[in-house]
N, C-alpha and C positions, 0 to 999 in steps of 0.2 A: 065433475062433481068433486068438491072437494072433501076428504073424510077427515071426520068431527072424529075428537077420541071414543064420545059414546059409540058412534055410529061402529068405528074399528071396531073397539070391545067385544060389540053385534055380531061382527062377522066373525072374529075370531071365534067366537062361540059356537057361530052357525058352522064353522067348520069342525069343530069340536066333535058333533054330532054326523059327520060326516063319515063312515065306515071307508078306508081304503083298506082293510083285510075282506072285503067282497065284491062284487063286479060295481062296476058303475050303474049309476042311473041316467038319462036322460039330462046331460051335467047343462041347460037351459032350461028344467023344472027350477032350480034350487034358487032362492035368492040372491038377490046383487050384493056383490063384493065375500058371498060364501069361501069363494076359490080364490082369495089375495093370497094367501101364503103357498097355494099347493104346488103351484109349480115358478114361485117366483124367485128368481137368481141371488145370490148373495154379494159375489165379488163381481160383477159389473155395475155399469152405469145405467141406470134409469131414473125416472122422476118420480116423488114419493107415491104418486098414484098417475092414470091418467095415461095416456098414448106420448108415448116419445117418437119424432120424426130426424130426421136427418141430421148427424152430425157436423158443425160448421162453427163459424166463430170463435175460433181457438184462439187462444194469444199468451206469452208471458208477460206476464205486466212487470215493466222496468223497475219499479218504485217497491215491487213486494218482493219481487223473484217468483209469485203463484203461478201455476200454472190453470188459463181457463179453459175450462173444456167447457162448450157451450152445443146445444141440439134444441129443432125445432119441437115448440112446445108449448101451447098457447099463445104463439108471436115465437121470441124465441126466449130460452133458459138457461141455465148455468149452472157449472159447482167448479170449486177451487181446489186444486190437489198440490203439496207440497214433494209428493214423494211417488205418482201414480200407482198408488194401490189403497190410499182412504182420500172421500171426496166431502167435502161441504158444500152445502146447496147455497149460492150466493143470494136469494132470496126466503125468505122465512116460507115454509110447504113448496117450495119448488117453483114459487112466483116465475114469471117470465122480467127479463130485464127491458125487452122492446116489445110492442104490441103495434100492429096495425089499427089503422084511421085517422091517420095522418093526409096531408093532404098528397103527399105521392102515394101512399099507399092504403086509399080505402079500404082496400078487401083484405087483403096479404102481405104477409112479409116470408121472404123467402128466404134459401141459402144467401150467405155473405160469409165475410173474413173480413178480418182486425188491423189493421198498421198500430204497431202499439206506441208509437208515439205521432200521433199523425196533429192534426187541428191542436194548435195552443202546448204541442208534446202530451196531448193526450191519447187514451186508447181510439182507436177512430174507425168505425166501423162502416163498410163499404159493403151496402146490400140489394137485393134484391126485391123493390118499390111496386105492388103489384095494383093494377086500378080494373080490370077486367078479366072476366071468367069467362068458360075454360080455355086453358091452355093445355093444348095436346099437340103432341107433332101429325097426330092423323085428322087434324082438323086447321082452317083457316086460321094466320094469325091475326088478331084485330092489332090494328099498329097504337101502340101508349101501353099495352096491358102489363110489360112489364120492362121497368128502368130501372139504374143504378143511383142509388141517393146514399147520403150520408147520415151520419151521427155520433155522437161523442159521450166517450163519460166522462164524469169528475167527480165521481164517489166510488173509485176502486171496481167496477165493471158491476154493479150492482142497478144502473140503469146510462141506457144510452140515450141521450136526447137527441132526437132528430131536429139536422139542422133545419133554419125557418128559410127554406130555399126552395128552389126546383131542383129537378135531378142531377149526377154533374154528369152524368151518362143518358142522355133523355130519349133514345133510341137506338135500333139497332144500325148498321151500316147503311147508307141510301139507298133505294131501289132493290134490295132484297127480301124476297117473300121467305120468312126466315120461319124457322120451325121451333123455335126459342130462344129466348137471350136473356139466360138469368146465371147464378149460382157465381157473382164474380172473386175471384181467388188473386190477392194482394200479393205480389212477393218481388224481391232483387235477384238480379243473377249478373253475376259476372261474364255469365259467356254473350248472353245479349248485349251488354254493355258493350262490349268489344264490337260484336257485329254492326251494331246499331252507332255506335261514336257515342253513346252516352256518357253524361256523368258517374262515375264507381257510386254503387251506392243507389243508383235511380228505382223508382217504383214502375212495376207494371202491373197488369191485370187480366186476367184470362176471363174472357166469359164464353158460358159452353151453350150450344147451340146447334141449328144446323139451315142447312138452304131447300124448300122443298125444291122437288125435281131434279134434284143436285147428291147432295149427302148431309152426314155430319159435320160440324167444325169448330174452331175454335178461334176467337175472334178478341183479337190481342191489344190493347191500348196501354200508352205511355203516359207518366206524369210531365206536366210542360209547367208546371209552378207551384211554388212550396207550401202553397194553402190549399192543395189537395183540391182541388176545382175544376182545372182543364185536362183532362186525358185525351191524348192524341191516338187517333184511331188508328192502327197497323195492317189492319185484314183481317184476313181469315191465314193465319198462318201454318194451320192444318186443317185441313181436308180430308176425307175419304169420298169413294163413293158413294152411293146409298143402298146399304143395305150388303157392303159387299166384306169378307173375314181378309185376314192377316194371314193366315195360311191354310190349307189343305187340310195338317194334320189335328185341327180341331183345339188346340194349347192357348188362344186366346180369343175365342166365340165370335162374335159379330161385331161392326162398328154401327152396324144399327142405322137407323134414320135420324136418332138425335142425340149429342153428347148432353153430358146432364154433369154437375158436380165436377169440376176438370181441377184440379189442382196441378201446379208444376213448380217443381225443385230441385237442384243438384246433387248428388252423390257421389261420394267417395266409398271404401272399402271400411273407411272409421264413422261412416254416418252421413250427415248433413253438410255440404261444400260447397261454396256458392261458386268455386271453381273447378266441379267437378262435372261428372256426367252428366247430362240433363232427364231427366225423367218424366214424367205424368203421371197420375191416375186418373179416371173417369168412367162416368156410366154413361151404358149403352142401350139404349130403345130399339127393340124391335118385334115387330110381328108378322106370323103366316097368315097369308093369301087364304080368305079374304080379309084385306084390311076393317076392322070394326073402327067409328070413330069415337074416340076419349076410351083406347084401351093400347095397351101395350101386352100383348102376346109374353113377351120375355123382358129384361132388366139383367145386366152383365157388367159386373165388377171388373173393371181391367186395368191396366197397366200397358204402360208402351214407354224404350227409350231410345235413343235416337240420334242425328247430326240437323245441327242448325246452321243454318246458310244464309247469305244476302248475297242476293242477286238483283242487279238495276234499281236498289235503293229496298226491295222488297224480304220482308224478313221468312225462313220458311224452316217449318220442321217435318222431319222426315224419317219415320220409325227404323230402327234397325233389328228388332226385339220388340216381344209385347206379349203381357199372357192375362191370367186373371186372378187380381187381389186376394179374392175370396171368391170359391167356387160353389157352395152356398145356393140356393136360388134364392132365397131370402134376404142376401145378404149383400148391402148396397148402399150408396152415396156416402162413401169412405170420405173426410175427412183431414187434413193433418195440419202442421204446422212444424216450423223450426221450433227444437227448444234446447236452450243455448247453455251451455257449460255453466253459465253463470247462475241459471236458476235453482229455484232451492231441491227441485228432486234432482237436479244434474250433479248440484255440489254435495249430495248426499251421499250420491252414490258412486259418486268420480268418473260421471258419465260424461263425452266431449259433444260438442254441438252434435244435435241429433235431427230426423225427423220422424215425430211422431203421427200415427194415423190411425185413428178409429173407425169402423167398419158400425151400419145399422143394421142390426135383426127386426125386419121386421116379425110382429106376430102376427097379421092378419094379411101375410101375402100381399102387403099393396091394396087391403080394405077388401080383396076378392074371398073371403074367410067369412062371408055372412052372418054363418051358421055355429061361427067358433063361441061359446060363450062368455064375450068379451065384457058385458055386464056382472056377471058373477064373478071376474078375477079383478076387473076394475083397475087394471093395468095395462100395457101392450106395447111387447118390445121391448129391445135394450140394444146397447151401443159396447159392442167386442170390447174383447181385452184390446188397449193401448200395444199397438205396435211401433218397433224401431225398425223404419229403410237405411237398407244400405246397398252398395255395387256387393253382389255375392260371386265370389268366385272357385271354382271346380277344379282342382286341378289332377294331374297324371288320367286322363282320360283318354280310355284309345281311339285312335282317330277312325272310325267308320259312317255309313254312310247313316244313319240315325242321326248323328251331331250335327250332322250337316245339310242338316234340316231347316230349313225358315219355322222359327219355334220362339220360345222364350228362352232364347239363352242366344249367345252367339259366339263364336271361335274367336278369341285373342290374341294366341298364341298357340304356331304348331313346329313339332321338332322331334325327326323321325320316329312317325307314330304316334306320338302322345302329342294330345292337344288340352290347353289351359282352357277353361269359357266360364264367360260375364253370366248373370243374370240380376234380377232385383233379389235383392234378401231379405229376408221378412220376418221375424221372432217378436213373441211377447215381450214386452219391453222389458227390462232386466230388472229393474227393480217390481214390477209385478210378479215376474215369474220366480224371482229370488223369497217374494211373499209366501205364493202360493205354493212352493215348496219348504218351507220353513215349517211347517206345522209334521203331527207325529206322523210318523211312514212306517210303513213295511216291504219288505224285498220280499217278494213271491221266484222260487225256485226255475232255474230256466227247463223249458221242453224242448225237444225235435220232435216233431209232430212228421209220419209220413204217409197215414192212413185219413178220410174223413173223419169227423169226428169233432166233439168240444169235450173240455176238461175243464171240470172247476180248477177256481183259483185254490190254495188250500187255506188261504187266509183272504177275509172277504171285507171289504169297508164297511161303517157301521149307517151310513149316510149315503144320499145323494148326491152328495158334496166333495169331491176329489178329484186328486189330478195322475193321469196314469201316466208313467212314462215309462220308452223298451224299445228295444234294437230288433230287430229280425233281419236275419241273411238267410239268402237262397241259392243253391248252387244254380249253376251258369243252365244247367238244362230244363230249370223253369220255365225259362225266358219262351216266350209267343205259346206258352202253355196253357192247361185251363185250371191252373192253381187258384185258390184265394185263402188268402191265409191273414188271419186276424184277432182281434177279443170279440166275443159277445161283452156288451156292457148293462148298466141297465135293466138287466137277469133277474126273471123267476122263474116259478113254474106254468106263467101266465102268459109274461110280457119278455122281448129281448130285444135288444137293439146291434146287430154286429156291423162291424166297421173291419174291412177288410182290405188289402192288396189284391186284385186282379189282373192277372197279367195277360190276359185273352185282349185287352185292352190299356192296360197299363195304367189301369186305374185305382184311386179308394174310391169305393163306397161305404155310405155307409145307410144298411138296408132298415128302412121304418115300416116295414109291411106289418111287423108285429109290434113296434114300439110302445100303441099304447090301447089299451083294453077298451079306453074311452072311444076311441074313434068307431067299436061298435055300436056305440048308442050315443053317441052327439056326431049330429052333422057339423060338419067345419076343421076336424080335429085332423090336420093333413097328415097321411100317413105313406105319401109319396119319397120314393128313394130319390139319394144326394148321390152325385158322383162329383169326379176330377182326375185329371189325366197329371200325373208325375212318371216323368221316366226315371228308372233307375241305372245308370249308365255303366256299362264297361272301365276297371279303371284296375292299373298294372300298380300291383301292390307286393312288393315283394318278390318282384320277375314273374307274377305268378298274373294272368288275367282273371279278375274276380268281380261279381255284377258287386253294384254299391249296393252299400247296408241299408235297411230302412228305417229311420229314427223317428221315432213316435212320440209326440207329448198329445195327450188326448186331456180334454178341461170340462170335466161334469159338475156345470153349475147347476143342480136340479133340473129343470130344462133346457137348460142352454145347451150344448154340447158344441166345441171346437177341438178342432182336430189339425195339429201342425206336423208338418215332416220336415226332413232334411232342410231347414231353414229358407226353405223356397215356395211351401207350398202350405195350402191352408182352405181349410172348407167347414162351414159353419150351420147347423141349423137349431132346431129345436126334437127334442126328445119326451113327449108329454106323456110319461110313465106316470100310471095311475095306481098299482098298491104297494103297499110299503114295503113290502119283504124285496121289490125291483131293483138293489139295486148291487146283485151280483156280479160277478166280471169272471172271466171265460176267455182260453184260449180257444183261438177257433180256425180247423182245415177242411179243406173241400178241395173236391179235385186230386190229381195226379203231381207226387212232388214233396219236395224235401221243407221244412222251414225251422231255423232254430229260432228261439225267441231267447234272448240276453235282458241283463239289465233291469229287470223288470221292478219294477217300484210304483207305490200308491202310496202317495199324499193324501190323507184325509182331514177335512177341517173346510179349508179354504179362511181366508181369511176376509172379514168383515169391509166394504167399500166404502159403508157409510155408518159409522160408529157413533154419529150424535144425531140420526134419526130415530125419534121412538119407535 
């Protein structure tokens, strides 16, 4: 539904009269669209109203320098950012620019990506053409339900027309009982080129999938002429088994039964390098025994990178490292796209080719949130802060047997004792995070904390809106201790949300058992803890062996809440704190153990995403 001003006006009203200095009511008594404002984000991306799904369709258009960031959205939608940190909706209320009912795709349109100068040098979008329901990997695939078709714009990405063709992808590989074949991902790379004899320059395509009775995979096609028409089919040039992990110690969860969302691109240590590392991300399906069908148990954000080979004309990749995007349960079908020096947030901020990646919060868990009252907030969802990939690397780390772990990181380089290691690097993109810290701040005083205990902050934000940032070091005898050391955020005398280091596990958490008052009296209101495993490594700093420091940027967009560390690690969910006085911040110890906290600083404000939205 789309909101009329009167209709807004109404709700603003109706929330007006909404008490959040007393407990909640039954927040599915209250009428529709009461709760738009209560817990909705500021500086992310969502759509003026209305459920936003999967982020996809990215591109810089040659002709603006804009960058588009597009997610599915009634067909799918858009906005244009010159600087990622304020967005324009490239339709007036959040229009979608493609819709299904076409003739590839009666029902659906799915994930796709852009060639931005593809058909005629225009934007040329390569999607997912959907003709038959449902698709699940725990159920039969009906063969046609979902192909790769085209479309084009020529009004600045503000509608794609579908070409008047058949698919140019019209199935998946012959004779495979395949478990999906959608979300196809456009890109160049110089290392395939090489292995493959291709032209410098060549297009390929990933689309993500899997084979029942088999595993996951991803299933690789080449351009073979310049009107974007014939893709030459490769294979499955990755595989797993079904259902089987990456390693032992738990650092990048499952491969699931079906990949979903697969994007692939190269990396250097300065970004984006079409002759660098090779990398992935993707999502993973899977679920416990017993299988239900049209249900997925879990969804896992991942990452893997790796060496690529030919062998007997066959092209193959083969992980060496892999962990997970966002550790999040909620958080999934990341996104990204190159965005190149030349565009206008690149040249703003004298950023060099980059790649950027947006991550989905869902709010309704995947639609299993029945009971959330998603009629009364009249929204659902948002699409993370804009991330920059890069090869991140570790260095003076001493060499034991932890490092030498099958994990997400891998040894580089080693020379007596000290060993250098790879992993993917991850941070808010710099010109967003250079935003959201630009508004007024305060330094809050450092602690050693070495009893249980919380302490207020002695200066406290005035809003739900802020971004924390702080260091905390541990001496070495923490380590396989039952420390957790952290902020409560979120704070009252009511509600708390604390986010903490545990090292029983070598995990953050961050605990929602109390987050929000409402979840006593509205069913749906999930109030289930988030974890993620970050090691903090050993590293010879000054002759002295010293565990690494733990660097915190925590991002409280009203509910949003993302949590980054040491530029490697990142876990995301939501925080649905219900009265006003919540939004205290708190040092916080438990357990046996030493913790200073450094640095400590709160941003308050946040800055606005979409400033020519009423």
């Amino acid at each position: 539904m789309k909101i009329s001003p009167a209709v807004l006006a109404g709700s603003l009203a109706a929330r007006q009269e909404i008490d959040y200095n007393s407990a909640p009511p039954n927040l599915s008594t209250l009428t529709n669209s009461s709760l738009f404002e209560t817990w909705r984000p500021k500086a992310h991306v969502l759509p003026p109203f209305g459920q936003i799904g999967d982020p996809c369709m990215h591109y810089t258009d040659p002709e603006t320098g804009l960058f588009h960031v597009g997610w599915l959205h009634q067909g799918a939608a858009g906005a244009t950012t010159d600087d990622l940190v304020t967005y324009r909706d490239v339709n007036p209320d959040g229009a979608p620019f493609i819709v299904a009912g076409g003739t590839n795709d009666r029902l659906s349109v799915f994930d796709g990506s852009v060639i931005p100068r593809g058909v005629d040098g225009k934007p040329t979008l390569l999607y997912t053409s959907v003709s038959y329901l449902p698709i699940q990997w725990t159920v039969n695939y009906t063969r046609g339900s979902e192909t790769q078709s085209l479309a084009v714009s020529r009004d600045g990405g503000r509608g794609f027309a579908k070409l008047d063709q058949g698919p140019v992808i019209p199935s998946p590989p012959f004779a495979l009982d395949v478990t999906g074949f959608r979300d196809p991902f456009v890109f160049q790379n110089a290392r395939l080129d090489a292995e493959l004899g291709s032209a410098p320059g060549t297009w390929y395509v990933v689309v993500s999938g899997g084979v029942h009775g088999d595993g996951p995979a991803q299933f690789l096609y080449r351009l073979r002429d310049p009107d974007f028409q014939y893709w030459e089919e490769l294979g499955r040039w990755w595989r797993e088994p079904a259902n089987s992990t990456w390693a032992d110690g738990g650092w990048a969860g499952r491969w699931g039964f079906n990949f979903e969302v697969s994007n692939l691109f190269s990396l250097s240590e300065d970004g984006y390098d079409a002759n660098g590392d090779v990398f992935t991300t993707l999502g993973a399906e899977w679920s416990l025994d017993p299988i239900v069908p049209q249900v997925s148990d879990f969804r896992e954000m991942l990452w893997a990178s790796g060496d690529v080979s030919c062998e007997n004309g066959e092209i193959r990749f083969t992980p060496s490292m892999a962990g997970k995007l966002d550790w999040g349960k909620s958080a999934y079908a990341a996104a990204g796209k190159e965005l190149p020096a030349t565009s206008k947030a690149s040249e703003k901020s004298g950023a060099p080719d980059r790649f950027i990646s947006y991550v989905w919060l869902t709010g309704d868990f995947y639609g299993t949130l029945e009971d959330f009252p998603t009629n009364q907030q009249n929204w659902t969802g948002a699409l993370l802060l804009p991330r920059e990939l890069s090869v991140g690397k570790i260095s003076n780390v001493v060499d034991n047997d932890p490092v030498r772990e099958t994990a997400s990181w891998k040894v580089t380089s080693s020379n007596s004792g000290i060993v250098e290691l790879a992993t993917l690097r991850q941070e808010i993109a710099r010109e967003a995070k250079a935003a959201l810290t630009s508004s007024d701040s305060f330094v809050e005083p450092g602690q050693t904390l070495s009893t249980p205990g919380v302490v207020s902050f002695q200066q406290q934000p005035q809003s739900k809106f802020h971004v924390i940032t702080a260091s905390l070091s541990f001496p070495q005898a923490c380590r396989g201790g039952n420390l957790r050391a952290g902020f409560q955020i979120l704070s009252s005398a009511y509600e708390s949300t604390p986010i903490y280091y545990q090292f029983s596990n070598e995990s953050i958490v961050v605990d929602r058992s109390n987050t929000s008052a409402a979840a006593q009296t509205t069913s749906g209101i999930d109030s289930r803890n988030e974890a993620g495993k970050l090691r903090l490594f050993d590293l010879m700093q000054g002759g002295e062996n010293q565990m690494e420091r733990l660097d915190l940027t925590i991002v409280v967009d009203n509910s949003v809440v993302e949590v980054h560390a040491n530029g490697r690690f990142a876990l995301s969910t939501w925080a649905w704190s219900w009265y006003a006085s919540s939004s205290e911040i708190r040092f916080f110890h438990d357990g046996d153990g030493e913790v200073t906290f450094g640095d400590v600083t709160v941003h308050e404000g946040l800055s606005d995403a979409w400033p020519d939205r009423s």
